[in-house]
C-alpha angles and dihedrals in degrees: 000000000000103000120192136193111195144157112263123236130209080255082069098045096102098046084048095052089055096038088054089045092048100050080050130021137055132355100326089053084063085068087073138048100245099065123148096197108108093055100033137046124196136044124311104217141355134214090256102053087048098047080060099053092050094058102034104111112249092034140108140185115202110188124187118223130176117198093343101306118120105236106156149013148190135189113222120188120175106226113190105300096345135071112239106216117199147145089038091182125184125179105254113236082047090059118119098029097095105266092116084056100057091046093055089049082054094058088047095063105043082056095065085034074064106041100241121149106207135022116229134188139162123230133200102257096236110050096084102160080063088047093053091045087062092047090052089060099048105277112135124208104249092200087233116120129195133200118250110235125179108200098183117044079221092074096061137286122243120236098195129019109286132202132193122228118197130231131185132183122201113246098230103211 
């Protein structure tokens, strides 16, 4: 099995739309264990959003492939002195079988390429077993909340109020 974490480029920006929607909107996000579904219709992302990202400077977009084929992505934006993490993304009838987790080690370690200090990254208040995964694996609950704006009806509509917790990781040097 050959695995590969890469940046993504604009070329990948349509696999990894589906791949994003997938991991958390509609019916194939209920597979795995980190839908959306239940608390927001709609789709999570577009291209051409994501053909943004990739080429916004400060950001970059890892994605994990295993013999070819996409299976997972994350979002990372340097912010000041800290990494912002967001949009870990794993196909999912491949969740639960530590992809998340080496995404997350990538991110780990961009973040020291960089020179950030901390991780940080902002969770939907209600999906707790997600919040406890990133616990598990050395995210802190910071006690700051954030409100959850949507500021395009294209990226989902929430069907009941929503909150952001935040969560941070040390960058151990």
């Amino acid at each position: 099995m050959s695995v590969q974490i890469t940046p993504a480029s604009t070329d990948d920006a349509a696999e990894l739309n589906i791949l994003v929607n997938s991991a958390y909107r509609g019916d194939e996000s209920k597979q795995g264990w980190t839908t959306e579904a239940d608390m927001l219709e709609g789709t999570r992302i577009d291209e051409a959003a994501l053909r943004d990202l990739i080429q916004k400077p400060g950001t970059t977009i890892l994605k994990y492939e295993e013999d070819g084929s996409l299976l997972g992505c994350v979002e990372l934006r340097i912010e000041g002195t800290k990494l912002y993490l967001g949009t870990l993304s794993v196909k999912p009838n491949t969740q639960g079988k530590g992809i998340g987790k080496k995404l997350l080690q990538a991110g780990e370690e961009h973040a020291k390429q960089v020179g950030c200090s901390a991780i940080t990254m902002t969770v939907i208040d209600g999906r707790q077993e997600l919040i406890d995964w990133y616990i598990r694996h050395g995210y802190a609950l910071t006690g700051e909340r954030k409100p959850f704006v949507v500021p395009d009806e294209r990226w989902g509509i929430p069907k009941k109020q929503l909150e952001f917790v935040v969560l941070e990781k040390k960058v151990k040097k």
